[in-house]
C-alpha positions as a Markdown table, in Angstrom:
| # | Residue | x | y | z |
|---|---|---|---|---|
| 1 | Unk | 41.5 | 49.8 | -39.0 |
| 2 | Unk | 44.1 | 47.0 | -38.5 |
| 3 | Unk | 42.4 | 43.7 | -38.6 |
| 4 | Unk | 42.4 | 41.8 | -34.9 |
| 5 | Unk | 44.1 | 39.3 | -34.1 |
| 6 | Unk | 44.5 | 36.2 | -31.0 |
| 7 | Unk | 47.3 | 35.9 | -28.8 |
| 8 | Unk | 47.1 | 32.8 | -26.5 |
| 9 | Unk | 49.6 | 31.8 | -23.8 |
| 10 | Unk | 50.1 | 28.9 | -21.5 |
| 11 | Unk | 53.0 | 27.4 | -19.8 |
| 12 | Unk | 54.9 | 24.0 | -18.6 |
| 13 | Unk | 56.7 | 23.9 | -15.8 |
| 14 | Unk | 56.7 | 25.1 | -11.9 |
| 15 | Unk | 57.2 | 28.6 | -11.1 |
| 16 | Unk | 58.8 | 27.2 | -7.8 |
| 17 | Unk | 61.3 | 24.6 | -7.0 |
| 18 | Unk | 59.9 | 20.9 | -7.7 |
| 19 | Unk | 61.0 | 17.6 | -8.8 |
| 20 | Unk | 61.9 | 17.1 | -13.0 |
| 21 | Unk | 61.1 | 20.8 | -13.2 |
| 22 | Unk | 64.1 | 23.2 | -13.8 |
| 23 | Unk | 62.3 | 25.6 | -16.3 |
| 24 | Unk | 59.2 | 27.6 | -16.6 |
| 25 | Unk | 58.2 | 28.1 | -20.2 |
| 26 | Unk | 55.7 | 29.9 | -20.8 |
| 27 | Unk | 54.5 | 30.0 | -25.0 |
| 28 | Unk | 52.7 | 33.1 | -26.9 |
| 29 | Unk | 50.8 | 32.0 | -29.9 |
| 30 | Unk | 49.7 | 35.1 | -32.2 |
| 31 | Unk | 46.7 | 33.9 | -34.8 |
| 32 | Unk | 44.3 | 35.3 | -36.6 |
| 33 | Unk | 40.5 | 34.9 | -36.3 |
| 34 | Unk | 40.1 | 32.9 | -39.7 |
| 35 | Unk | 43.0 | 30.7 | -38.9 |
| 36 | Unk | 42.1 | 30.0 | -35.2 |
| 37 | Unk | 38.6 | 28.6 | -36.9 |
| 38 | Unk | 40.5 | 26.4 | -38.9 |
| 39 | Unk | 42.6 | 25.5 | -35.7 |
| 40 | Unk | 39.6 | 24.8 | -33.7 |
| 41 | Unk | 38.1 | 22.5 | -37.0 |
| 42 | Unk | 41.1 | 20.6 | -37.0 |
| 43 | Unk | 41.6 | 20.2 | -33.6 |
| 44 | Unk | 37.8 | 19.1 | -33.2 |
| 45 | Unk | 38.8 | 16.0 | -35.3 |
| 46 | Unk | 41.9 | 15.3 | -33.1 |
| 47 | Unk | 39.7 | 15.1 | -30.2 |
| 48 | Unk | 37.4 | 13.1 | -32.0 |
| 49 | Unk | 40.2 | 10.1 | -32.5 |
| 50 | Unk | 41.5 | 10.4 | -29.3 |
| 51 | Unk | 37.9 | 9.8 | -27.8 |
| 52 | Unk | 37.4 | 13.5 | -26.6 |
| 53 | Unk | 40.3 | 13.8 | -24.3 |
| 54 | Unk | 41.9 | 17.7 | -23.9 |
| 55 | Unk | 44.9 | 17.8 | -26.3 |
| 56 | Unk | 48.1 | 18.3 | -24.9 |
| 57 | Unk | 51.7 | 18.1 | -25.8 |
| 58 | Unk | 52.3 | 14.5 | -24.7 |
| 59 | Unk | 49.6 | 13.3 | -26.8 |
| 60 | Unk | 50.9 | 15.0 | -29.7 |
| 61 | Unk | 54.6 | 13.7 | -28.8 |
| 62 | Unk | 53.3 | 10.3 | -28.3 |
| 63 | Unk | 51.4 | 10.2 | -31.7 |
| 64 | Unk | 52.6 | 12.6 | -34.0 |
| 65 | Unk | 53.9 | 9.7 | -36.4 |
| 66 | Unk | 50.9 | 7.3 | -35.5 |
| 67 | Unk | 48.8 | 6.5 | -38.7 |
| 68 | Unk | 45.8 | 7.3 | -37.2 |
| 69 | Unk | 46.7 | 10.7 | -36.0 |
| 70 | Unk | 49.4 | 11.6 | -38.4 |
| 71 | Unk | 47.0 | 13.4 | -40.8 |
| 72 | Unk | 45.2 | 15.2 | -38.2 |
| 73 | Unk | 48.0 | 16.4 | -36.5 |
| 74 | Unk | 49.9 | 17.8 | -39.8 |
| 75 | Unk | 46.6 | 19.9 | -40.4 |
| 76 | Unk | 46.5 | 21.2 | -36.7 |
| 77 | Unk | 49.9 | 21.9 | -36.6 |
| 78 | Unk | 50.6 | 23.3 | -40.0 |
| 79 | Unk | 47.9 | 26.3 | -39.7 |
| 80 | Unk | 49.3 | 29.9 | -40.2 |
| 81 | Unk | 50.5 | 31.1 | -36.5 |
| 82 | Unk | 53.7 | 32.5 | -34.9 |
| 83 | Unk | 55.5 | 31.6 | -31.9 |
| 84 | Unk | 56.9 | 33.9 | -28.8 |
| 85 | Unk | 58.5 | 32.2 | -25.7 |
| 86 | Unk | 59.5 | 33.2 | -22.5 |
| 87 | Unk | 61.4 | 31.6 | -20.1 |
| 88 | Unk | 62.2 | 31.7 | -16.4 |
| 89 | Unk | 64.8 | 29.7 | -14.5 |
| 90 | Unk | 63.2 | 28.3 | -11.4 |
| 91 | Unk | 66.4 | 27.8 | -9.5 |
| 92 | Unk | 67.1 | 31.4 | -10.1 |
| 93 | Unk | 64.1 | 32.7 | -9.5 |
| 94 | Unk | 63.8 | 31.0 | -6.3 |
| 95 | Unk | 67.0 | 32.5 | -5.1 |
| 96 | Unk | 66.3 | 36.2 | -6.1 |
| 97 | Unk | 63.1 | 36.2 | -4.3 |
| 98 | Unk | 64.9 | 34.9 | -0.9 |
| 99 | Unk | 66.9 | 37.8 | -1.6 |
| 100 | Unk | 64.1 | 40.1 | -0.9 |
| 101 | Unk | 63.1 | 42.0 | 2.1 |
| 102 | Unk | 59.5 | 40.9 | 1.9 |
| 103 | Unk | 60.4 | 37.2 | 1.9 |
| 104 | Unk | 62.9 | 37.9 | 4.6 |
| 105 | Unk | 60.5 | 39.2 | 6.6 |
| 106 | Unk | 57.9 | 36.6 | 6.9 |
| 107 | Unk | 60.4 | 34.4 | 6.9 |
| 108 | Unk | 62.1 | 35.5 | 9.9 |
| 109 | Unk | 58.7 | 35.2 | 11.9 |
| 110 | Unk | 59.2 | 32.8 | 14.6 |
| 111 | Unk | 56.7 | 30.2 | 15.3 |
| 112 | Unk | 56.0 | 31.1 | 19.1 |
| 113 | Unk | 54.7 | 34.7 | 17.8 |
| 114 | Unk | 52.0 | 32.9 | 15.7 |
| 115 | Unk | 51.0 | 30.9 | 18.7 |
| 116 | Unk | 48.6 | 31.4 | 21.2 |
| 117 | Unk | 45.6 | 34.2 | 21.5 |
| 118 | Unk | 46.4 | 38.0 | 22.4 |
| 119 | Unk | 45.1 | 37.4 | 25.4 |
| 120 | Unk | 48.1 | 35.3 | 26.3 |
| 121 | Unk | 45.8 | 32.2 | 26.2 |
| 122 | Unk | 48.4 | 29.2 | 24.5 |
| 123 | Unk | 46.6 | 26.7 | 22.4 |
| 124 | Unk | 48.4 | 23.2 | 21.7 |
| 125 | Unk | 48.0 | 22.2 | 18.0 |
| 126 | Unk | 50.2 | 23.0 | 14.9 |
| 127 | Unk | 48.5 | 25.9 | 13.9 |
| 128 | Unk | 51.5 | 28.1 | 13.5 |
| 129 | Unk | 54.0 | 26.1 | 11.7 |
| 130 | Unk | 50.7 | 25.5 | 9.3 |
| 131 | Unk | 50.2 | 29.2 | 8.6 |
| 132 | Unk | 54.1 | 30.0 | 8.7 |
| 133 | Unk | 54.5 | 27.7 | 5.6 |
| 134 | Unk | 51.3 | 28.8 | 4.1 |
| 135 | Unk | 52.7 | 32.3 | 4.3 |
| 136 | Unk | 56.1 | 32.0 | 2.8 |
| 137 | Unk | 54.5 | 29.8 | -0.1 |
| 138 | Unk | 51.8 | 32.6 | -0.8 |
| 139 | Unk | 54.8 | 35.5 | 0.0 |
| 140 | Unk | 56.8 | 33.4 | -3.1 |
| 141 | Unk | 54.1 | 32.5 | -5.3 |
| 142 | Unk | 53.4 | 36.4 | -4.8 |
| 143 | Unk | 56.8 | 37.8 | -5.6 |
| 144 | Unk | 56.9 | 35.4 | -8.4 |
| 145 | Unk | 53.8 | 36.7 | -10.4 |
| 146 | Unk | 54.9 | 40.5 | -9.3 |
| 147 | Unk | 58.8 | 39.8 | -10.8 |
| 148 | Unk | 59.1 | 37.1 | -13.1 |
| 149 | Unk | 55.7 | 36.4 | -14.6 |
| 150 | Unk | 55.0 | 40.1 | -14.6 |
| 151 | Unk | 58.4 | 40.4 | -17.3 |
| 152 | Unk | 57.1 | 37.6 | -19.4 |
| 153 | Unk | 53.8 | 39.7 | -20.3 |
| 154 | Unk | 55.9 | 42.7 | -20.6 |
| 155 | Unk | 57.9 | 41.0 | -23.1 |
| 156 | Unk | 55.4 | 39.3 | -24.8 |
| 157 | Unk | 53.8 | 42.5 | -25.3 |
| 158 | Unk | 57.0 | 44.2 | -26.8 |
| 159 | Unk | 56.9 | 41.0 | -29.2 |
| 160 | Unk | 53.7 | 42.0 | -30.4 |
| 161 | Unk | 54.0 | 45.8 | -30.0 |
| 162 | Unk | 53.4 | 45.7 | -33.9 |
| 163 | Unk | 50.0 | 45.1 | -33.6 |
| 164 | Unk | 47.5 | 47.9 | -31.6 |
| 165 | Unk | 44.3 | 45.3 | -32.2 |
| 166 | Unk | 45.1 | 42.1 | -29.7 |
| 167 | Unk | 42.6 | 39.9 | -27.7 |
| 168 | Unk | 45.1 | 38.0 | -25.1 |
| 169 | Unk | 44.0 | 35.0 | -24.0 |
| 170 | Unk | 45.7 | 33.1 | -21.0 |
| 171 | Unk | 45.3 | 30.2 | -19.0 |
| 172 | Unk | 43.9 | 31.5 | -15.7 |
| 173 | Unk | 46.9 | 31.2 | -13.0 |
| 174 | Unk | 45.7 | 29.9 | -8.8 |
| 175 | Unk | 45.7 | 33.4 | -7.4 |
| 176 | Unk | 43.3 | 36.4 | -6.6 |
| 177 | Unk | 42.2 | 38.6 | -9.3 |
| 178 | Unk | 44.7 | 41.8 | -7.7 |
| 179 | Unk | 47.6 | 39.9 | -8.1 |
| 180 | Unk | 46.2 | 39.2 | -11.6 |
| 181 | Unk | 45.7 | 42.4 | -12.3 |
| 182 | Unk | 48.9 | 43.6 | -10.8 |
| 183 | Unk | 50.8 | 41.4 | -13.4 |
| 184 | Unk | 48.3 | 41.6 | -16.6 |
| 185 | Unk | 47.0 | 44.8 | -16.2 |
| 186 | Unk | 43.8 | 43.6 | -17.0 |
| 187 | Unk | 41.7 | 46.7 | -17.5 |
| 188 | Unk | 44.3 | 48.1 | -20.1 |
| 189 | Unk | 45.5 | 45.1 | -22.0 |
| 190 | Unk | 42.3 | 43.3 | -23.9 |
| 191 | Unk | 42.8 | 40.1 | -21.5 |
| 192 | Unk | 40.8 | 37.1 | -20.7 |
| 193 | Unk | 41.7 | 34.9 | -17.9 |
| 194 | Unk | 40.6 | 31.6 | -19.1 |
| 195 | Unk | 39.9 | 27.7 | -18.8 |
| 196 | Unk | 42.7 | 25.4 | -21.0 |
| 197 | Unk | 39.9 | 22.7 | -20.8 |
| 198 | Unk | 37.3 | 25.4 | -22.7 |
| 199 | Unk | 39.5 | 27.6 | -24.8 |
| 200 | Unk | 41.3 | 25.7 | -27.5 |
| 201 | Unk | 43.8 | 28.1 | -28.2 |
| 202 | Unk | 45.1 | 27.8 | -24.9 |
| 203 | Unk | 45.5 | 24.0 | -25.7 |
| 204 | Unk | 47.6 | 25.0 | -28.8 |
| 205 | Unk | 50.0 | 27.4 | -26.3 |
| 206 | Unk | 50.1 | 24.0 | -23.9 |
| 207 | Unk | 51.3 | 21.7 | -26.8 |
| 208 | Unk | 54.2 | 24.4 | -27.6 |
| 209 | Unk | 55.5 | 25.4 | -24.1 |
| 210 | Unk | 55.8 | 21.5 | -23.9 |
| 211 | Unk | 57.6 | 20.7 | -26.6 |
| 212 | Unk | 60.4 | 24.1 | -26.1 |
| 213 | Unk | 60.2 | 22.7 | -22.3 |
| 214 | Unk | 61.2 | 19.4 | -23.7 |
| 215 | Unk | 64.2 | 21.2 | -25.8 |
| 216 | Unk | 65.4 | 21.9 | -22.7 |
| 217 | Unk | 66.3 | 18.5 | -21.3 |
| 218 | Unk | 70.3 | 17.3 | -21.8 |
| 219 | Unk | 69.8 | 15.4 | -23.0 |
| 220 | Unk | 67.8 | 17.3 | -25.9 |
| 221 | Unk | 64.7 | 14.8 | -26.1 |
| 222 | Unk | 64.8 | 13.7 | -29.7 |
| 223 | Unk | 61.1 | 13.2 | -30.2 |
| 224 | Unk | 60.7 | 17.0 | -29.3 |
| 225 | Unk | 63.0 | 18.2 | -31.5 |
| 226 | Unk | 61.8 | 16.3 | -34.3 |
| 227 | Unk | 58.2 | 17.8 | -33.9 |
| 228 | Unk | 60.2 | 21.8 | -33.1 |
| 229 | Unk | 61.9 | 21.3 | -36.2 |
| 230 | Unk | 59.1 | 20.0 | -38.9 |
| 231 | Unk | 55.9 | 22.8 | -37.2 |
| 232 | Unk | 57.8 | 25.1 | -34.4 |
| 233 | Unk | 61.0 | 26.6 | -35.6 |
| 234 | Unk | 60.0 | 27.9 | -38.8 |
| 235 | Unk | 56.8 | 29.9 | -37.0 |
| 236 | Unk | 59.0 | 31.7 | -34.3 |
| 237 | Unk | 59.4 | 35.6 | -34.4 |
| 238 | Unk | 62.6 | 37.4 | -34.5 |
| 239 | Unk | 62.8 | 40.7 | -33.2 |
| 240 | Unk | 65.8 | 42.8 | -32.5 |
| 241 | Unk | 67.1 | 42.9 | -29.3 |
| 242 | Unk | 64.5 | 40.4 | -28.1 |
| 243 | Unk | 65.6 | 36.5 | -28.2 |
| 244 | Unk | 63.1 | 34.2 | -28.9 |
| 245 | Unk | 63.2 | 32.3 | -26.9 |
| 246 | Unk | 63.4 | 34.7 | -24.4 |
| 247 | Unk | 65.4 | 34.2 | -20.7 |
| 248 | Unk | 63.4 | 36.6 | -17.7 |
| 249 | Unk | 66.6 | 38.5 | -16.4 |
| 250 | Unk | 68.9 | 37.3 | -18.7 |
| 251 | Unk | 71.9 | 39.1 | -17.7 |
| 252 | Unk | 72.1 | 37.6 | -14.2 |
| 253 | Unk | 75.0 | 35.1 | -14.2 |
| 254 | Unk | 72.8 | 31.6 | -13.6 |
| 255 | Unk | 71.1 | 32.4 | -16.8 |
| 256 | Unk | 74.4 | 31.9 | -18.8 |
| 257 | Unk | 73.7 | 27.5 | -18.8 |
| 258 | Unk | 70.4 | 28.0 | -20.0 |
| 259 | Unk | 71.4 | 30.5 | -23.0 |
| 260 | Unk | 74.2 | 27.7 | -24.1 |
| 261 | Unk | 71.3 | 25.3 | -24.0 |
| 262 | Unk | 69.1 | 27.5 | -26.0 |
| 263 | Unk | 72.2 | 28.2 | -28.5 |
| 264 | Unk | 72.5 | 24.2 | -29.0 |
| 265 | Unk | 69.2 | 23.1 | -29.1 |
| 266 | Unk | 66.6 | 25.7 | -30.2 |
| 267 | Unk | 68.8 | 28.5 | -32.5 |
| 268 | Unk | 71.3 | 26.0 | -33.8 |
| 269 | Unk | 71.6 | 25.4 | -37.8 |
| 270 | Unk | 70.0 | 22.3 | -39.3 |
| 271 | Unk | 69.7 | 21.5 | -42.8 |
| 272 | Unk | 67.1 | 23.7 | -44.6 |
| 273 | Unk | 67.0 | 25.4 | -41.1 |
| 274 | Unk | 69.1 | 28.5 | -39.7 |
């Protein structure tokens, strides 16, 4: 029987258009049960210096060369594990689901329809223009998780297809368990919905999506790239035909800035690196 083994995922970044966000990365850690013991040991001690606090990337960018964290860090960050990312461009995303008819729908309602009782009665508050917006943000956060989140499980799971024995851990996303269900396949797939704050391997997948979200920036941001180079470039998987990291409709013309970014900052050569 093939021996089990961990996946944990988490990402940085909005699925939707907002400020300093033009990515959502999304990271796929692959351990092993003896190894993620080790993890959790080690980062037990980080937590311990940094007075208990969840770890997350910026406190790992902010300290990695600190004295007191240096050697705590190394440990944590040098365990056996590999590395899968997905990306999605939020930009693009946005636009393709404006595109559909399902958005285009609810967003062609017009305010006076959602006003007033079927009786004909007319009340005099906001309460339409409320539950318009509240519909085409729950229409988009919908027709993100069904499109572009559902790919980056579907090719997470082709990274991994290697392995039959997989417990997938992810951080639990704000919406009902359908939708989760819809995109995760829960009953099928081995997968735990969980809490970053509880599950330290989701706190590990935070810490990476950071840092390849920080790659990102043109900018590249140089602290990022030193920690990507020393514990994150030599752990990521190569597959064929499947880029790591990997772009969520790649082919579609607005992806073409983010692969060039990805070329330059993530796949390029450096010395005792290729």
């Amino acid at each position: 029987m093939e021996d089990e083994i961990y996946i944990f995922s988490d990402e940085s970044g909005c699925w939707d258009v907002c400020s300093g966000s033009d990515y959502y990365v999304r990271s796929w850690i692959k351990i092993d049960p003896n190894n993620y013991e080790n993890y959790k040991k080690y980062l037990n001690e980080l937590k311990g210096i940094s007075q208990g606090q969840e770890i997350k990337w910026q406190l790992i960018k902010n300290n990695f060369e600190n004295m007191l964290y240096k050697t705590c860090i190394e440990n944590l960050l040098s365990i056996d594990f590999s590395i899968f990312i997905t990306i999605s461009i939020t930009s693009c995303a946005n636009d393709r689901i404006e595109n559909m008819k399902t958005f285009s729908k609810i967003n062609s309602l017009q305010e006076n329809e959602l006003t007033g009782y079927i009786d004909g009665n007319i009340y005099n508050d906001n309460c339409a223009s409320i539950t318009k917006s509240r519909l085409i943000k729950t229409v988009k956060h919908f027709l993100f998780m069904a499109t572009y989140e559902k790919w980056h499980f579907i090719n997470a799971k082709a990274a991994f297809s290697d392995h039959n024995s997989i417990k997938w851990f992810l951080d639990n996303p704000s919406c009902t368990k359908d939708l989760h269900n819809f995109c995760y396949d829960l009953e099928n797939n081995n997968i735990s919905l969980v809490d970053s704050k509880k599950e330290p391997g989701i706190q590990l997948s935070d810490i990476i999506a950071g840092c390849y979200k920080d790659l990102l920036k043109q900018p590249i941001d140089s602290e990022a790239n030193k920690v990507f180079l020393k514990y994150f470039k030599p752990r990521q998987i190569f597959i064929d035909k499947l880029p790591n990291p990997n772009v969520i409709f790649a082919n579609d013309s607005c992806s073409e800035a983010l692969i060039d970014i990805i070329k330059s900052n993530v796949w390029k050569k450096t010395r005792g690196n290729s």
